[in-house]
C-alpha positions as CSV (number, residue, x, y, z in Angstrom):
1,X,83.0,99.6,76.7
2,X,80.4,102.1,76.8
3,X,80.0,105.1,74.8
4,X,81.9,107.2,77.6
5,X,84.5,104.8,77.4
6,X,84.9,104.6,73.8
7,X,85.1,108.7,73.4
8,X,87.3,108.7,76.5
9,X,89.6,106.4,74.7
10,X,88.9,106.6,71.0
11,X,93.0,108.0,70.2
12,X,93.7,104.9,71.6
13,X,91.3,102.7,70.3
14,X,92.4,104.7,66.4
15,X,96.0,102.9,66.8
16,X,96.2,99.6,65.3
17,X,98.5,98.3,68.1
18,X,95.9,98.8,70.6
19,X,92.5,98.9,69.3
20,X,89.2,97.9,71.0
21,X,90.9,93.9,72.6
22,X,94.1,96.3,73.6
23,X,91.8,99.1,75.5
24,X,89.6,96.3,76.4
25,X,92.6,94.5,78.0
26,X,94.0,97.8,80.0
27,X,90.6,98.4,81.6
28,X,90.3,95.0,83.2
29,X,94.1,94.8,83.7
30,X,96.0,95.7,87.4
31,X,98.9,97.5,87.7
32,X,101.1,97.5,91.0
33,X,103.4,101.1,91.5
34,X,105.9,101.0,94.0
35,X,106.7,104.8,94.7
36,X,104.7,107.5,94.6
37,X,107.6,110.2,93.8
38,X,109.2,111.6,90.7
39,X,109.0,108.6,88.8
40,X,106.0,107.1,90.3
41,X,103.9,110.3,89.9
42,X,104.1,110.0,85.8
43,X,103.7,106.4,85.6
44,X,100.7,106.5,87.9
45,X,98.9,109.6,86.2
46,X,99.6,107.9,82.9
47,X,98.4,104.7,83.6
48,X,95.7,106.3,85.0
49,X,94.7,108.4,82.1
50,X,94.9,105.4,80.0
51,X,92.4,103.5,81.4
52,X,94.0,100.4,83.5
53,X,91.5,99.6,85.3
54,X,93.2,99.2,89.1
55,X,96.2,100.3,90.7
56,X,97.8,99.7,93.7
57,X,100.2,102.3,94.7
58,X,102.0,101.3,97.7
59,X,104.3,104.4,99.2
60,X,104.8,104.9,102.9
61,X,105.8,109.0,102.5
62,X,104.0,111.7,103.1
63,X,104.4,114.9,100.6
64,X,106.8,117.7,101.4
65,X,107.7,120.8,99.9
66,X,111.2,119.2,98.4
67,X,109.1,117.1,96.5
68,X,107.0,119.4,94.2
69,X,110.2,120.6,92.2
70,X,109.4,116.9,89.6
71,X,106.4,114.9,91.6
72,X,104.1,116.1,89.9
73,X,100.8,114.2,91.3
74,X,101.1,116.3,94.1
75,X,100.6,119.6,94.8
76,X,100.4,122.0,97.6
77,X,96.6,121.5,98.9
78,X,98.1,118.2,99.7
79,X,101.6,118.8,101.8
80,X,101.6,116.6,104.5
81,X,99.1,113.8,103.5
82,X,100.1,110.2,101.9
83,X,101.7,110.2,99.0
84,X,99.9,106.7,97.8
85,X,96.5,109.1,98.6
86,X,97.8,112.3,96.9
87,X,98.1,110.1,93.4
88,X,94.5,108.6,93.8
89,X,93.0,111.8,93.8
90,X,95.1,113.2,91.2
91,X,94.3,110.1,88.9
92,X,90.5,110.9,90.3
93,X,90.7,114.3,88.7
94,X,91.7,112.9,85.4
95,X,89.7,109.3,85.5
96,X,86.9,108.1,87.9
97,X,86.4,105.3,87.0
98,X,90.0,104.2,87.6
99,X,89.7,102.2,91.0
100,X,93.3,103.3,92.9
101,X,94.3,101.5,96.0
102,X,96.9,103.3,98.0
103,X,99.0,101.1,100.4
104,X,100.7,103.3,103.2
105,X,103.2,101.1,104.4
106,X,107.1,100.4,103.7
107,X,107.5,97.8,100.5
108,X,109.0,94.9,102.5
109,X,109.3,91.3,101.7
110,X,105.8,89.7,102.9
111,X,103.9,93.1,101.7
112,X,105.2,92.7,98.0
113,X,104.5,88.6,97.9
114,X,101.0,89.1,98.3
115,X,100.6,92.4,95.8
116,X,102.8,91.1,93.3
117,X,101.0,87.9,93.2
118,X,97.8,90.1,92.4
119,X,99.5,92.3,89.8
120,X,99.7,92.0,85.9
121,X,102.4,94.1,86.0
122,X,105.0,95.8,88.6
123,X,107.0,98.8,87.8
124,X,109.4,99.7,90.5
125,X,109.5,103.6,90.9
126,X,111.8,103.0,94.0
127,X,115.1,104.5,94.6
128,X,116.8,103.0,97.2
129,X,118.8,99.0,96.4
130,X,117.2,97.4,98.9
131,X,113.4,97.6,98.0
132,X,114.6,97.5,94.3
133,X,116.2,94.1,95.1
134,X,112.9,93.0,97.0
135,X,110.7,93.7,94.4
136,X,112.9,91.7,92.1
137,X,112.4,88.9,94.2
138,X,108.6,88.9,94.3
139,X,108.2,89.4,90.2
140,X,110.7,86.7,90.0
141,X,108.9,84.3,92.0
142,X,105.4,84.9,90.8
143,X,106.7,85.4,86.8
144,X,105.3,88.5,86.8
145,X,106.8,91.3,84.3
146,X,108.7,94.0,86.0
147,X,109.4,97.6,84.4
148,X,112.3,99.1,86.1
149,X,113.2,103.3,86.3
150,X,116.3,104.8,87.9
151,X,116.6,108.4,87.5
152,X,120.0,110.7,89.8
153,X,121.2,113.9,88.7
154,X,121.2,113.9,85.4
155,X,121.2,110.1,84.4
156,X,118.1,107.9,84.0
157,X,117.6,104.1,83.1
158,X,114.8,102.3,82.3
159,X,114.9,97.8,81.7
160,X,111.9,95.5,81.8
161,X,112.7,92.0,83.1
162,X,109.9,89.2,82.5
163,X,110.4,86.2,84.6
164,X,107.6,84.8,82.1
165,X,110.5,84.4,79.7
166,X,113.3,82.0,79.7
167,X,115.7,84.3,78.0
168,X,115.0,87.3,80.0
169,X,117.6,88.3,83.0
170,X,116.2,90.0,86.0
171,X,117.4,92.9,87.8
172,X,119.6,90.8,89.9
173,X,121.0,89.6,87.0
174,X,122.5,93.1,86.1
175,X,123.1,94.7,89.9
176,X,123.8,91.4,91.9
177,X,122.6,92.4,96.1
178,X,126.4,91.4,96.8
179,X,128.4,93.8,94.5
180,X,128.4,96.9,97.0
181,X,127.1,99.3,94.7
182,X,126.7,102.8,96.6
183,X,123.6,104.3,97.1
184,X,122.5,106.8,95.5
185,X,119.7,109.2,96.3
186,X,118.4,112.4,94.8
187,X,118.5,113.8,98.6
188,X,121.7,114.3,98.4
189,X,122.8,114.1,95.1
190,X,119.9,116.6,93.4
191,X,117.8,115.5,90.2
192,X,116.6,117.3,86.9
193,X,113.5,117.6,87.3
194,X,112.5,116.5,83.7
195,X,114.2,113.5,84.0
196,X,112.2,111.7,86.6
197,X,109.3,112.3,83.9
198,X,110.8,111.1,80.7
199,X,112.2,108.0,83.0
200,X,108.2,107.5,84.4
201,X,107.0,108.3,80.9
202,X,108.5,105.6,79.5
203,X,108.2,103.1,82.3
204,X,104.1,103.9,81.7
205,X,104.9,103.1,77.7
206,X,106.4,99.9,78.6
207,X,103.8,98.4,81.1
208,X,100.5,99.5,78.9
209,X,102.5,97.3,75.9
210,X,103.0,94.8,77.9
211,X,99.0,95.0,79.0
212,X,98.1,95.5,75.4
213,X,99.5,92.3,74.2
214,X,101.5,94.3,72.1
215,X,104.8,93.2,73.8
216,X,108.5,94.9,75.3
217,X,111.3,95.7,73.4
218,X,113.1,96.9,76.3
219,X,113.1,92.9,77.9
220,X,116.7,92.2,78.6
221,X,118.0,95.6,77.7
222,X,119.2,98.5,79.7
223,X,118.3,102.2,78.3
224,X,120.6,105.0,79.7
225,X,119.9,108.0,79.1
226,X,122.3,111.1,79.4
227,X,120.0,114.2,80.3
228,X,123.0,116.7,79.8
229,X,122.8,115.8,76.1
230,X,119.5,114.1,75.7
231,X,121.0,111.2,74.3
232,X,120.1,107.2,74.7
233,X,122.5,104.4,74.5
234,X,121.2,100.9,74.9
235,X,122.6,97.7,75.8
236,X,121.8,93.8,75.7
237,X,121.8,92.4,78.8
238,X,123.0,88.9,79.6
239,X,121.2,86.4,81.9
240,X,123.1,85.4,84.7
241,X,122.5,81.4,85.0
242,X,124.1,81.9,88.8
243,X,122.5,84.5,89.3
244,X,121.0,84.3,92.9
245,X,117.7,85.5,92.1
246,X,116.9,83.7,88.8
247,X,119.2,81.3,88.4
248,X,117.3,78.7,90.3
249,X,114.0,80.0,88.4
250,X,115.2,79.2,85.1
C-alpha cells in the first residue's frame, strides 16, 4: 500500500482482525454482486469503500423512480441508465481506485459459471428463486463462498454457505428448487426501506471476513430478522446429504 492507501484505510488497518495482511488481502481480492437494487446497492458501496479491489456487478435493470425509495447507489441524474453502471459510478465517487465491472445482462446459467469461477466471493442480492437457485449452483460447483440476503416487507435474512467446507449446507440445502415455495417480490408485496440496508449491510460484513481471513459465523446458519421489532433470531442449519445441489459435492 501506499501512503494514500494506508490513510484511506488506516480505521481498518487500527483493528486487530484486519490489519495491514487483512487490508492487503481486500485490495487484491474480487468480489462478484448479483443485483444492483436494495440490497445490492449497500453491499456494493460498502465493498467499495472498503477497498476490494474489483467488482463485478452483474444486473440487467435499468433505474426507475420506484427504486430510489431504498437503492441507494442511485439517484436521480441516473433514471433510466444501467443499474450495474449507476453502482460503478457511485463506488467511483467514493473510491477510484476500485476497478468496477458492470455486466448488463440477465444472471443465467452459462453467465454465472464463468464469473463465479473468477470470484473470491459471491453474494446474491437477487430476489427472485430462480436466479437464487442458479447462483447456488455455480458457488457450489466452483467451492466458492456464497453470502446470501433476502429482504420483503418487513422480514430480512441473511446465510453464508461455503462449498469449501464439508460441513456447510448450501442454499439448496435449506429451500430445495422442488418445494414450491411462492415468490415473493417487493413489487407487489412493498419493502421497508431500511431493511434492504441493514440485510446489504451485513451481507458486505460477512464477505470482507471472509476476504480478511478472519472467517464467517453465519456459515450454516440462517439470521431472520423481524423489522417490526428489530429483533434477530438465528438458526443452525442442517446439511442435506440428498440434497440435489450438494449432495453429490460432498
Amino acid at each position: 500500500m501506499d501512503d494514500t492507501q494506508l490513510l484511506r484505510y488506516s480505521r481498518h488497518i487500527l483493528l486487530d482482525e484486519v490489519g495491514v495482511e487483512g487490508q492487503e488481502a481486500l485490495l487484491t481480492s474480487h468480489a462478484l454482486v448479483i443485483g444492483a437494487g436494495g440490497l445490492g446497492s449497500p453491499v456494493a458501496l460498502y465493498l467499495g469503500s472498503a477497498g476490494v479491489g474489483r467488482i463485478t456487478v452483474v444486473d440487467h435493470d435499468t433505474v426507475d423512480a420506484t427504486n430510489l425509495q431504498r437503492q441507494i447507489a442511485h439517484n436521480l441524474a441516473r433514471m433510466g441508465r444501467p443499474k450495474a453502471e449507476s453502482v460503478r459510478e457511485a463506488i467511483a465517487a467514493i473510491n477510484p481506485d476500485v476497478v468496477v465491472v458492470p455486466v448488463l445482462r440477465r444472471a443465467d446459467d452459462a453467465l454465472l459459471d464463468t464469473l463465479v469461477a473468477e470470484a473470491d466471493v459471491v453474494l446474491d442480492c437477487t430476489d427472485n428463486f430462480t436466479t437464487r437457485h442458479a447462483i447456488n449452483r455455480a458457488c457450489v460447483k466452483h467451492r466458492k463462498p456464497l453470502v446470501s440476503g433476502a429482504a420483503i416487507r418487513m422480514d430480512g435474512q441473511l446465510s453464508v454457505f461455503d462449498a469449501r467446507s464439508a460441513d456447510s449446507p448450501c442454499y439448496a440445502c435449506v429451500f430445495p428448487e422442488n418445494a414450491g415455495v411462492e415468490e415473493a417480490l417487493c413489487a407487489t408485496m412493498g419493502v421497508f426501506a431500511p431493511l434492504v440496508g441493514i440485510v446489504g449491510t451485513m451481507q458486505a460484513a460477512e464477505a470482507l471476513k471472509l476476504l480478511t481471513g478472519l472467517g464467517s459465523r453465519m456459515t450454516g446458519q440462517l439470521l431472520m430478522l423481524d423489522g417490526r421489532d428489530l429483533a434477530f433470531n438465528s438458526v443452525r442449519l442442517p446439511r442435506d446429504p440428498h440434497c440435489a445441489a450438494c449432495g453429490q459435492a460432498h
